[in-house]
C-alpha positions in Angstrom: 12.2 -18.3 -7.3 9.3 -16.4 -8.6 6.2 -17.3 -6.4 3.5 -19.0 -8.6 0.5 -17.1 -7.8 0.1 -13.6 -9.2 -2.4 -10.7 -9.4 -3.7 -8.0 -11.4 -3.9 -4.4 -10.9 -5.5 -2.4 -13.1 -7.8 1.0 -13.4 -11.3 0.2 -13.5 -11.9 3.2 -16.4 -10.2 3.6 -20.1 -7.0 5.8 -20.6 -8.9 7.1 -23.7 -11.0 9.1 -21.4 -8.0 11.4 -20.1 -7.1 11.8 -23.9 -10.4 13.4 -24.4 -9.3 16.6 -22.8 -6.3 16.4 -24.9 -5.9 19.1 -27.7 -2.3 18.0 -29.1 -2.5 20.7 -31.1 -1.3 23.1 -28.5 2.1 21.8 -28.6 2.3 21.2 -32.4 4.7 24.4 -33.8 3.3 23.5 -37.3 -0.4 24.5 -35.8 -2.5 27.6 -36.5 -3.8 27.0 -32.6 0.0 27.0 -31.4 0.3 30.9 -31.0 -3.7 31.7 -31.3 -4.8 32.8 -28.1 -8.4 32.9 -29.7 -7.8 28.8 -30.7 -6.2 28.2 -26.9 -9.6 29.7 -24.8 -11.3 27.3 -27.6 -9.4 24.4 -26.7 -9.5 24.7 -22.8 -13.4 25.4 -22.6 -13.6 21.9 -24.8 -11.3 20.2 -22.4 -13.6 21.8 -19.7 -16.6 20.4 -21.2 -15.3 16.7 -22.2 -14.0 16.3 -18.7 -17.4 17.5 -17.0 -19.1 15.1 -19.9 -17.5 12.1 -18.4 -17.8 13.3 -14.3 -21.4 12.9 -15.2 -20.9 9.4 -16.1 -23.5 7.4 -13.4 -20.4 4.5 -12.9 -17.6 7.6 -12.5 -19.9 9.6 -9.9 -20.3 6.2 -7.6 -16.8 5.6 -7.8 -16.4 9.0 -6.6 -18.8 8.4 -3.7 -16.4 5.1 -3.1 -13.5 7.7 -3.2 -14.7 10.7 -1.3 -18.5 11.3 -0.3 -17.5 15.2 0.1 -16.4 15.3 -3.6 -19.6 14.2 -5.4 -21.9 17.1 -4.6 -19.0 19.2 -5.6 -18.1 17.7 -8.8 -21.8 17.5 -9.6 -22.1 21.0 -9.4 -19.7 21.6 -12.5 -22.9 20.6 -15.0 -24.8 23.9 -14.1 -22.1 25.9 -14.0 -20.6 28.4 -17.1 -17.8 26.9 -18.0 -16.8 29.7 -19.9 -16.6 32.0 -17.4 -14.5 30.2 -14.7 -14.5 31.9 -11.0 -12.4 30.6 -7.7 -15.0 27.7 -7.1 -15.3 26.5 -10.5 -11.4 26.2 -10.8 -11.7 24.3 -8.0 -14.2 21.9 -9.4 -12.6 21.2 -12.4 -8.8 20.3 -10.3 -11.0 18.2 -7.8 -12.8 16.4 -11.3 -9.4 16.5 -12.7 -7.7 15.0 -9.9 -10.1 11.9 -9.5 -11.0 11.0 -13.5 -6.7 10.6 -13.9 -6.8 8.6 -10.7 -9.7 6.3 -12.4 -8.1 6.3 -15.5 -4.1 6.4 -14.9 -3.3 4.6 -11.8 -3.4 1.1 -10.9 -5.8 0.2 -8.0 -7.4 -2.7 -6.0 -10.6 -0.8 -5.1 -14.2 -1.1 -5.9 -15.6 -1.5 -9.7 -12.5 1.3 -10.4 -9.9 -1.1 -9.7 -10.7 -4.6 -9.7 -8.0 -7.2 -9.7 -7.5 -10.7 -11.3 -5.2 -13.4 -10.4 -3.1 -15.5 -12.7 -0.6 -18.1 -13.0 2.8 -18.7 -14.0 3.7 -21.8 -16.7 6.9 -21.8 -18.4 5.6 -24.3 -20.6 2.7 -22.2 -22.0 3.4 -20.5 -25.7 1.4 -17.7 -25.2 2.9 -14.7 -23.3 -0.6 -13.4 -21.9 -3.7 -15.6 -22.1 -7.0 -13.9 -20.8 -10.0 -16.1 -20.0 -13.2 -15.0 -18.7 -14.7 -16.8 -14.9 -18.3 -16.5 -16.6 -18.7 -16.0 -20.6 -22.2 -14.8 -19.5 -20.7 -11.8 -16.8 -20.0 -8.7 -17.4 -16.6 -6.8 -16.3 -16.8 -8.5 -13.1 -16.7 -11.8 -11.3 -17.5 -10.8 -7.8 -17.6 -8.3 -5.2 -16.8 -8.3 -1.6 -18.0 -5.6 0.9 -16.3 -5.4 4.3 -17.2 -3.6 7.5 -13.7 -1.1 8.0 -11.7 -2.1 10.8 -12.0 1.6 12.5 -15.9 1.0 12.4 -15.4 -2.2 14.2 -13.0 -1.4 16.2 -15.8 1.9 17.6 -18.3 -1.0 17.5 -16.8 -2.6 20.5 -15.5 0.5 22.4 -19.1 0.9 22.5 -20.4 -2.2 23.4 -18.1 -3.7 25.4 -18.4 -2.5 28.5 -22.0 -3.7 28.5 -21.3 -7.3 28.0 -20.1 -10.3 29.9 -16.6 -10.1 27.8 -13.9 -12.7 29.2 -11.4 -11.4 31.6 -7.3 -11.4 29.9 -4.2 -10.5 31.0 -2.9 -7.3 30.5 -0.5 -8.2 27.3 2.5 -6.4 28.8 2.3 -8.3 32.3 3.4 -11.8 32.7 2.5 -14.6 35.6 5.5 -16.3 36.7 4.9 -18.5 39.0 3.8 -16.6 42.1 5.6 -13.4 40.3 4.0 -10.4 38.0 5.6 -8.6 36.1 4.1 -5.7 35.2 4.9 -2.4 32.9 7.4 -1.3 33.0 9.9 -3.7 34.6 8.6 -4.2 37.8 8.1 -7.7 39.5 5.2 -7.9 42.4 4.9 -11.3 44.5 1.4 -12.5 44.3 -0.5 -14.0 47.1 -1.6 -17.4 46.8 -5.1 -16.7 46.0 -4.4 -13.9 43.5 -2.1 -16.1 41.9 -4.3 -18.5 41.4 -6.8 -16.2 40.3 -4.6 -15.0 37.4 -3.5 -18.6 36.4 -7.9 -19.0 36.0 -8.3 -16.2 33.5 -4.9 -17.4 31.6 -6.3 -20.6 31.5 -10.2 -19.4 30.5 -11.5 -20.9 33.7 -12.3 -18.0 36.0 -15.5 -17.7 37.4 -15.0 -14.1 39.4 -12.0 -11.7 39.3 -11.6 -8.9 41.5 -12.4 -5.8 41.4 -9.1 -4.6 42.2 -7.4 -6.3 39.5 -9.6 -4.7 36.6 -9.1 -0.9 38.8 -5.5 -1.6 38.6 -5.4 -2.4 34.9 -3.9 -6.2 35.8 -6.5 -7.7 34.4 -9.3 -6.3 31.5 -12.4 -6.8 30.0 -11.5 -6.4 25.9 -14.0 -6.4 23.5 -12.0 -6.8 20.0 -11.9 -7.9 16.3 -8.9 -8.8 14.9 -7.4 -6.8 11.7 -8.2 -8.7 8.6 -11.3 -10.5 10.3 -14.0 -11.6 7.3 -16.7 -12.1 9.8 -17.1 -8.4 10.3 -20.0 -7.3 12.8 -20.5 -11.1 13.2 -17.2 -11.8 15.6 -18.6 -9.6 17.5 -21.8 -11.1 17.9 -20.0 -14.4 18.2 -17.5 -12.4 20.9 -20.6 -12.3 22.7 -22.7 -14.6 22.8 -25.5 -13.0 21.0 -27.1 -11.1 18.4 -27.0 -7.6 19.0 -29.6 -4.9 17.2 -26.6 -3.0 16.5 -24.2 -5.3 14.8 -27.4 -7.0 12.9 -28.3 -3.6 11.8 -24.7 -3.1 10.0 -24.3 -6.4 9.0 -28.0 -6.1 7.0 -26.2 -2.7 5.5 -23.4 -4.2 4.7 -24.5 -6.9 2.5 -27.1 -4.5 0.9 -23.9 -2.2 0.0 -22.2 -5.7 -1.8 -25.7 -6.1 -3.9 -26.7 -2.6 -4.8 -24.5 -0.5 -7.0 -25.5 3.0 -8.3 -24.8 6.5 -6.6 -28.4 7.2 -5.1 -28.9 3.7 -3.9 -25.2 3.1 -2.2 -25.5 6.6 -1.1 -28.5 6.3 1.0 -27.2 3.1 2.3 -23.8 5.2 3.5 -26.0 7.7 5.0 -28.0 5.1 7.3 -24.3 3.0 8.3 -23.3 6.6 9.3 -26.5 7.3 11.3 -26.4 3.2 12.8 -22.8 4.0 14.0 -23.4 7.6 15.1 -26.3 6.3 17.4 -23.8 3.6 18.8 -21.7 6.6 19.8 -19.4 5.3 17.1 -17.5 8.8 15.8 -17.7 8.3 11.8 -14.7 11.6 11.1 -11.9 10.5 9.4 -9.0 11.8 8.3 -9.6 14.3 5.5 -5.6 14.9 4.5 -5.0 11.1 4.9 -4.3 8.2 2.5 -5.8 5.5 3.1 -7.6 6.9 5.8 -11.3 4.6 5.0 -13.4 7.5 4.8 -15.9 5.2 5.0 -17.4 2.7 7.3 -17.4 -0.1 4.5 -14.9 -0.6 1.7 -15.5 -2.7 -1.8 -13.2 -4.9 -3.3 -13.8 -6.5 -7.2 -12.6 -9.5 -9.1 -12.4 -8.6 -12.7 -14.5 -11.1 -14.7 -10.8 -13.0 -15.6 -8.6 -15.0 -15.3 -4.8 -15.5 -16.7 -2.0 -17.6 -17.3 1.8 -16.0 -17.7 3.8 -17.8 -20.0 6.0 -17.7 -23.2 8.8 -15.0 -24.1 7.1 -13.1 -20.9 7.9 -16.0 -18.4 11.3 -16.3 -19.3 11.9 -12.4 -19.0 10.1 -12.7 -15.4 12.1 -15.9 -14.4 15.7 -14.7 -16.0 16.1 -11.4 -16.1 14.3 -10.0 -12.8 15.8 -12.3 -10.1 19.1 -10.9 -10.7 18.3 -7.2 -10.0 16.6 -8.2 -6.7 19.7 -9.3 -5.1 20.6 -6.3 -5.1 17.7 -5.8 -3.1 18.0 -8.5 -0.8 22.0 -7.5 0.2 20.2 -4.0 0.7 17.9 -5.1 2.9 20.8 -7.7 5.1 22.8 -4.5 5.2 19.3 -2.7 7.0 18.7 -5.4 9.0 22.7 -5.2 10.6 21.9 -1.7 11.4 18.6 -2.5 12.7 20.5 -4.8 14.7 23.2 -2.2 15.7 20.0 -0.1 17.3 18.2 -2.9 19.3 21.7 -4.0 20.6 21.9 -0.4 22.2 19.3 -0.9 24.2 19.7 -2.3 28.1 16.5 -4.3 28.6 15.3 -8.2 29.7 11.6 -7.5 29.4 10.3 -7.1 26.0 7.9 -4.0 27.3 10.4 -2.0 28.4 12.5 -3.0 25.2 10.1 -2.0 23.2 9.8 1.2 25.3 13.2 2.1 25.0 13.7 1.0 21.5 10.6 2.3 19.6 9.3 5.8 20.8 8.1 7.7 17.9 11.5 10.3 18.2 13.9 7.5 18.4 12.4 5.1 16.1 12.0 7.6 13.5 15.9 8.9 13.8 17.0 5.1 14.0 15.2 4.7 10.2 16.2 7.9 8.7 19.9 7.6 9.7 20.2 4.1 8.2 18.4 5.5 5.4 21.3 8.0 5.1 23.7 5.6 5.6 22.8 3.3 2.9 21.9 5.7 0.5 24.9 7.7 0.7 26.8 3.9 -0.5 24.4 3.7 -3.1 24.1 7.0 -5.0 28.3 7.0 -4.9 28.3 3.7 -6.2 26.1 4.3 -9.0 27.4 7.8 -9.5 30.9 6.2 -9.9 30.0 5.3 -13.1 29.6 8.5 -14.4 26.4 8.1 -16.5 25.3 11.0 -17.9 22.9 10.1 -21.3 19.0 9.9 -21.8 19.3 6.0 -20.9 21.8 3.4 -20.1 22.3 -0.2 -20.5 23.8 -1.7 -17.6 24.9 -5.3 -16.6 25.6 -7.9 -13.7 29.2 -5.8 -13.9 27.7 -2.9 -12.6 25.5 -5.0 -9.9 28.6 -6.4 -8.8 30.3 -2.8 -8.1 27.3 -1.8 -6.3 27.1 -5.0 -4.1 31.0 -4.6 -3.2 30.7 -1.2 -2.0 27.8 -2.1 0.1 29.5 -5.4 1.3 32.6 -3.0 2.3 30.3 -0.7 4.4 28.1 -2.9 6.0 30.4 -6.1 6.5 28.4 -7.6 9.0 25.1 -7.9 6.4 25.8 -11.7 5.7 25.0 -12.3 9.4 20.9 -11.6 8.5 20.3 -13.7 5.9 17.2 -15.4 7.9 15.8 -12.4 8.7 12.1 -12.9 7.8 11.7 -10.6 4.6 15.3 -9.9 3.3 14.8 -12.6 0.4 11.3 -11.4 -0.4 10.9 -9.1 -2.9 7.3 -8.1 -4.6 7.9 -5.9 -8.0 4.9 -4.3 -9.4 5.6 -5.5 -13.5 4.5 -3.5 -15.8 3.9 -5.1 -20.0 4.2 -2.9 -22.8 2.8 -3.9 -26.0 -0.7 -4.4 -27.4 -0.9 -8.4 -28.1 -1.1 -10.4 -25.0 0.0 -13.5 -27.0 3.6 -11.8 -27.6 4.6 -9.1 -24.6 7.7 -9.8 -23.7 8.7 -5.8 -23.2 8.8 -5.6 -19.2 8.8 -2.1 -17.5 9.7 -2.4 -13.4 7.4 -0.5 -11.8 7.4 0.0 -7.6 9.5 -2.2 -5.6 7.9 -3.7 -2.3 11.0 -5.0 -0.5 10.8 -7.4 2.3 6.9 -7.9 2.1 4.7 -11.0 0.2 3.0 -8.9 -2.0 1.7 -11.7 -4.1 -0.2 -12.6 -1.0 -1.6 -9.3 -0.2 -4.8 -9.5 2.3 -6.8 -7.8 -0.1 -6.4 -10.0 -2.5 -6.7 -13.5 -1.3 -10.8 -13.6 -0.9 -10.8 -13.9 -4.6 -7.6 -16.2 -5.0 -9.6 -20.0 -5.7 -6.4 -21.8 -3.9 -5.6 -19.6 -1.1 -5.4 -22.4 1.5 -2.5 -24.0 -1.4 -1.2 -20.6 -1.8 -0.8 -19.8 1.9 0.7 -23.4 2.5 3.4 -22.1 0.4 4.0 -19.3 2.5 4.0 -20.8 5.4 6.1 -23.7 3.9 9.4 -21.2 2.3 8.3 -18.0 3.9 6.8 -17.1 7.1 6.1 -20.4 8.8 7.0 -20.6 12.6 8.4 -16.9 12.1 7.4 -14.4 15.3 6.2 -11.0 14.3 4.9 -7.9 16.4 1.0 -7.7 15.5 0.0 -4.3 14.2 -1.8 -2.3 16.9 -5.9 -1.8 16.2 -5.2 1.8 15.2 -2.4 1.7 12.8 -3.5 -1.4 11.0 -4.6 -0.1 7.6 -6.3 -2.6 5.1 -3.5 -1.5 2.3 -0.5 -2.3 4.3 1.5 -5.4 3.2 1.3 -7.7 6.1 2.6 -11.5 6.8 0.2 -13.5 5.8 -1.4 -15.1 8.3 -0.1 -18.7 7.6 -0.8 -21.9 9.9 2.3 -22.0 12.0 3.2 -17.7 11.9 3.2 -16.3 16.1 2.3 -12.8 16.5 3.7 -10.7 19.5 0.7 -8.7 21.1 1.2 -4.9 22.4 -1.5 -3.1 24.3 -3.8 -1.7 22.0 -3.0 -4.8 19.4 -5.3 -7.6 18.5 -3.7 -10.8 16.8 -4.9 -12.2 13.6 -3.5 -15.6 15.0 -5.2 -18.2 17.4 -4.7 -17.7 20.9 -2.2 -20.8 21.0 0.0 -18.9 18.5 -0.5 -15.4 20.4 2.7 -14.4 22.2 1.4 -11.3 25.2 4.4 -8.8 24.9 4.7 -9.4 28.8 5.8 -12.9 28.0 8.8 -11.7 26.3 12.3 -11.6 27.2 14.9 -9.8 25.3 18.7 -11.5 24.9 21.9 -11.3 22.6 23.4 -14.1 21.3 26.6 -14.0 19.6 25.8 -10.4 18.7 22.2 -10.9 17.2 19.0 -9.2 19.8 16.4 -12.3 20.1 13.0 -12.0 21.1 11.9 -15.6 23.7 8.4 -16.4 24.7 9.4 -17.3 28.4 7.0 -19.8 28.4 7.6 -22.0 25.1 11.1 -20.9 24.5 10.4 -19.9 20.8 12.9 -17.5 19.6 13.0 -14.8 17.0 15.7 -12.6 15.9 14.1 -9.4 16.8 14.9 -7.5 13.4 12.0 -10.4 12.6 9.5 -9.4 14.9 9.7 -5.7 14.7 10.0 -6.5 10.7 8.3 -3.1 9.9 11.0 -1.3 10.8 13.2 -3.2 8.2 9.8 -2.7 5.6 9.9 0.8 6.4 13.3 1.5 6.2 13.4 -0.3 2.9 10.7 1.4 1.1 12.1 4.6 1.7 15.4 3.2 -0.1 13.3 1.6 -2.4 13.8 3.8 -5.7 17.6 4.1 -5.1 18.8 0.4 -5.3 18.9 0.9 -8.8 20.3 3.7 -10.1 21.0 6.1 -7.0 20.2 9.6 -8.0 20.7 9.2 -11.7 17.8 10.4 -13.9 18.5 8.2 -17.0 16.7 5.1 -17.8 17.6 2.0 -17.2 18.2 -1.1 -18.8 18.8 -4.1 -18.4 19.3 -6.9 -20.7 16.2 -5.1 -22.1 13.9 -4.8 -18.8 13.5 -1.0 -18.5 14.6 -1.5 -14.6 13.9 2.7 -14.3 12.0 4.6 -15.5 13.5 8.0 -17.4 13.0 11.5 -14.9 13.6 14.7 -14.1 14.0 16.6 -11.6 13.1 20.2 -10.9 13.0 23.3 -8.6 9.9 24.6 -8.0 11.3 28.0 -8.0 12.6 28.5 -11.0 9.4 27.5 -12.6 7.3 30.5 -14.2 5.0 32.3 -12.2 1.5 31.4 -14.1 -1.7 30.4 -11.6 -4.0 30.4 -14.7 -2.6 28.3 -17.2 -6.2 26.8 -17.9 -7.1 29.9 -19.0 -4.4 32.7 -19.7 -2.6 31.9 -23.0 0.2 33.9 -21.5 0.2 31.9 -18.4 -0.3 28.0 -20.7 2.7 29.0 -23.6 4.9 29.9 -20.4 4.8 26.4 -18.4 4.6 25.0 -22.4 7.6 26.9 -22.8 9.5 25.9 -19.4 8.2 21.6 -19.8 10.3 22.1 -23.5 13.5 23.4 -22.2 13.5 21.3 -19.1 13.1 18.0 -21.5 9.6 16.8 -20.7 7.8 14.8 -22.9 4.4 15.8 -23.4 3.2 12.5 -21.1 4.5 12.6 -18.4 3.9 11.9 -13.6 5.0 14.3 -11.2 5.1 13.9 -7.5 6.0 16.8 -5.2 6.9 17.0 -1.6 3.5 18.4 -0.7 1.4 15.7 -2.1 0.9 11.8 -1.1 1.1 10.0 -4.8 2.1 11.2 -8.4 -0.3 13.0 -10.3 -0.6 12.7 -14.4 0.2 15.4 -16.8 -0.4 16.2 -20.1 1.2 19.0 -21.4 -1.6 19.3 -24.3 -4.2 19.5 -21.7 -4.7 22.9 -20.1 -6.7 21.3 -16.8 -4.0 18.9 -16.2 -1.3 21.5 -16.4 -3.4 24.5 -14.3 -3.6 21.5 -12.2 0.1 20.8 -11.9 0.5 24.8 -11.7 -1.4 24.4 -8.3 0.5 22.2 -6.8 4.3 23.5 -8.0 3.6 26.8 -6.4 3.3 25.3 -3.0 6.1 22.5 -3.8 10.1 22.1 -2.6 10.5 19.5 -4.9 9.4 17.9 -7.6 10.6 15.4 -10.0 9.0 13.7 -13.2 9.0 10.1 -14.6 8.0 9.2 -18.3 4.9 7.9 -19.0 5.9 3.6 -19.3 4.2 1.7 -21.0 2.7 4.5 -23.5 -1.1 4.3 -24.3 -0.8 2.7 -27.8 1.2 -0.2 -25.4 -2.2 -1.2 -23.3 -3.2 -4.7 -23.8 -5.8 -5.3 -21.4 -8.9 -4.3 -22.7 -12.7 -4.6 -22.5 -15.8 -2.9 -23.5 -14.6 0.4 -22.3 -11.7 0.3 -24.5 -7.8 0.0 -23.1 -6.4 0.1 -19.5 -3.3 0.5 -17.4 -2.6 -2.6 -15.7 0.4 -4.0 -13.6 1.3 -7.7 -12.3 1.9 -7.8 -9.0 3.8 -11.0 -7.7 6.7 -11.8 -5.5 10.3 -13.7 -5.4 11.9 -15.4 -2.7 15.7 -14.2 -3.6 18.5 -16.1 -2.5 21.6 -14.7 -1.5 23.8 -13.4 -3.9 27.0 -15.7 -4.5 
């Protein structure tokens, strides 16, 4: 069942603008400028100079600011500089303009102005494959924006101000009051006097009027200033947390909503400086993550709704309603097989309290072996399956057939898999769907771009502000996905605003961990304390001692199962092979390659030394790369595009391969003369992001 509501992903800036540094005649045989090293320092001081020509576009330099704050002064510096006399910091300009303009221009995002999303519907009955209609004829690109406080700043918000305010007294999470019992970390059980009993039963309850001191000393009992992940009211649940405005919080709120109306480098710079210097004078520690994705360099974050809206329909619908469903059951038995193993681990550990469970279960070192051995394990069934097959062309058609081998050989070595077929996630699968063609009205050529197993992706937090229906959408979830489901909140400091997490439906429980905040209502927030760990006819449940709801617990530790599967992700189809894919037309994989870094020439300069660019030229032919092409290496967090006619691009990939282990290629799917979405700018990349609910496969 494909899940009604859909979104779109797209770049906020034209592909034409990476073209610019293009000169296709270096790879053209037939060209004077193919062996002329006089006609190559030509072409790669023009590529210098178009790509600095469009870093000093005013809307590229704030999205840069949006990107990286370090970067702009940097990148700024390139229109002063001789570019015809490159040094070491000028080479380093150009791969740090580089590496941001094919970010703007070549991946899909949900960020700012420079990757605005859309949402759209699905109607079988509608003739036209793609319709496009504007949310305001009079607009321009966009419909709205929404600024939010980042939940690091918020979260350094109340370390600083809570322990100056009245904030109710709670229950340590990981204790529980029994009766005239506590049970504390880790496992131990203390009988309570009278009067602290009934002391403790007063803060559960919201009714306590004075808690000794020895209970807060002895960590029993705290004093929590917090703002849940995901929380729209920013700065303003604190003040409501409270009681009262604060100078502080009113300060950043003003800021904040300033940020959502002012756009342009100087003015959204300044207003980044004085969030900074608010935050910094609220002892709030603004460093972040350099190396990191998705660390939220900064202390707000934008989100934008395209000015659009559209409707899925035709030729397209049917592809997405026939020929994709069948591909991700192979998925979901995947991810039944992951959850039995999943299984296998929590059944290993000896443990009735949830705490020490969780303890036992979960440290960093075991956690992270458990994963990567079932990793192993299932992908060692699923390259030999595939491999069996001994495909060994450019691209390959393949059928249910060849699904049906696969699914065998998993069956055979996970036979217990049918026993997780209610695990929350396992028949939910959110493919990124890429359309390649130029008229919307007739698409009907479907590229599969990233899986997201086991997550709602349609429903993605980011997202729903701009959805119209959300409250009908998230009925739906909570009607055939997540409702009355028990999952382990994400703690304050891993929750990233990126992550795919259950949406927060009306009847989903979360499990809270010290150092977690829940996104639900206190009534449907479970203290980890509370919990109670048993195994019923082999399966390791998760009960709330107090209600006596019940989860399986591959449920409420579901990012383990989400983890596990994205790592598996790109082998369900295909295993290691390298051909494309096909099926019943749906490109289900892309072409790649795969290389070793070390037998690539030795050639730092190739933006520069003809000797250097005709070697790596040389080395992309007789590996088989087309001139377009991504490449991802060990050492790097996402794929990068190359162009082999553009001499930045490959100095740029030239950087990275010398510090590499491994690197492997994918064709560039859908090709720019197969954009279709378009606007003033000219054509972008774009993706549909939406989700299935997969039954299991007869």
């Amino acid at each position: 069942m494909l899940v009604p509501w859909l979104w779109l992903r797209s770049t906020g800036f034209p592909w034409h603008w990476l073209d610019e540094q293009a000169r296709p005649e270096l790879l053209d045989p037939a060209h004077p400028a193919y062996d002329d090293p006089e006609a190559f320092a030509a072409a790669a001081l023009a590529a210098r100079r178009a790509l600095v020509a469009r870093l000093a576009e005013p809307e590229v330099a704030e999205a840069l600011l949006l990107s990286n704050v370090d970067a702009v002064d940097r990148v700024a510096a390139l229109l002063g500089s001789d570019l015809a006399a490159p040094n070491v910091r000028l080479r380093q300009r150009v791969r740090l303009g580089w590496a941001y303009l094919q970010r703007f221009c070549a991946k899909n995002e949900t960020v700012s102005f420079f990757g605005p999303l859309a949402w759209g519907t699905i109607d079988q009955e509608a003739a036209e494959s793609v319709s496009l209609t504007p949310i305001d004829p009079a607009a321009g690109r966009l419909a709205r924006r929404s600024v939010r406080v980042e939940h690091w700043a918020l979260r350094g918000l109340c370390a600083a101000i809570g322990p100056a305010e009245p904030v109710a007294p709670s229950l340590h999470p990981a204790c529980d009051l029994d009766g005239d019992h506590l049970r504390v970390p880790l496992g131990k059980r203390v009988t309570l006097s009278a009067d602290t009993a009934s002391v403790l039963r007063a803060i559960e309850a919201g009714t306590a009027t004075t808690v000794p001191t020895r209970l807060v000393e002895s960590g029993v009992v705290r004093r929590v200033l917090a703002v849940p992940p995901e929380c729209a009211a920013g700065p303003l649940a604190i003040e409501a947390a409270v009681g009262r405005a604060l100078p502080v919080t009113t300060r950043v709120e003003e800021l904040r909503a300033r940020f959502e109306h002012e756009t342009g480098l100087t003015e959204r710079r300044a207003l980044l400086a004085e969030l900074r210097s608010v935050l910094a004078s609220a002892t709030v520690d603004t460093a972040r993550d350099k190396g990191t994705a998705y660390a939220g360099r900064l202390p707000v974050y934008e989100d934008c709704q395209r000015n659009l809206r559209f409707r899925v329909g035709g030729a397209l619908a049917s592809v997405l309603a026939r020929r994709i469903p069948p591909l991700l059951s192979l998925y979901r038995l995947v991810a039944e097989c992951v959850a039995s193993q999943l299984n296998a681990h929590y059944a290993s550990v000896v443990a009735e309290d949830f705490p020490v469970f969780l303890h036992a279960a979960r440290t960093t070192e075991t956690i992270t072996r458990v994963r990567r051995e079932i990793d192993a394990a299932v992908r060692a069934t699923l390259v030999a399956a595939w491999a069996g097959f001994g495909w060994d062309t450019e691209e390959v058609e393949f059928d249910d057939s060849h699904l049906s081998v696969v699914a065998d050989r998993l069956r055979a070595r996970f036979p217990d898999h049918a026993r997780f077929g209610d695990v929350l996630g396992v028949g939910v699968m959110s493919p990124d769907v890429l359309i390649a063609g130029r008229d919307p009205a007739t698409l009907d050529t479907v590229v599969l771009g990233e899986i997201h197993p086991c997550v709602l992706g349609a429903m993605q937090s980011v997202a729903l502000p701009f959805l119209d229906d959300a409250a009908e959408a998230l009925a739906f979830a909570d009607k055939l996905v997540c409702g009355g489901r028990v999952v382990l909140a994400t703690t304050d400091a891993a929750y990233q605003r990126s992550q795919l997490s259950w949406p927060v439906t009306d009847t989903l429980h979360e499990v809270v961990v010290p150092g977690a905040t829940s996104r639900c209502p206190p009534e449907r927030t479970i203290p980890a304390g509370r919990g109670r760990v048993r195994t019923v006819d082999g399966i390791v449940r998760f009960t709330d001692r107090a209600t006596g709801r019940t989860e399986d617990m591959v449920t409420v530790l579901s990012s383990d199962l989400q983890q596990v599967m994205f790592g598996l992700a790109g082998a369900v189809l295909g295993g290691e092979t390298t051909a494309r894919l096909r099926y019943h037309g749906v490109v289900a994989r892309r072409r790649a390659w795969a290389a070793d870094p070390t037998r690539i020439p030795d050639a730092p300069r190739p933006a520069e030394e003809f000797a250097h660019y005709t070697a790596l030229r040389a080395w992309a032919r007789a590996t088989g790369l087309p001139r377009r092409v991504f490449f991802r290496a060990d050492t790097e967090v996402k794929p990068l595009y190359l162009d082999w006619a553009n001499p930045i691009a490959v100095d740029t990939f030239a950087k990275i391969a010398r510090t590499a282990t491994r690197l492997r290629f994918s064709e560039l799917t859908p090709s720019p003369d197969e954009l279709w979405l378009t606007d003033d700018l000219g054509a972008h990349t774009a993706e549909l992001r939406m989700s299935y609910l997969v039954p299991p496969r007869a």
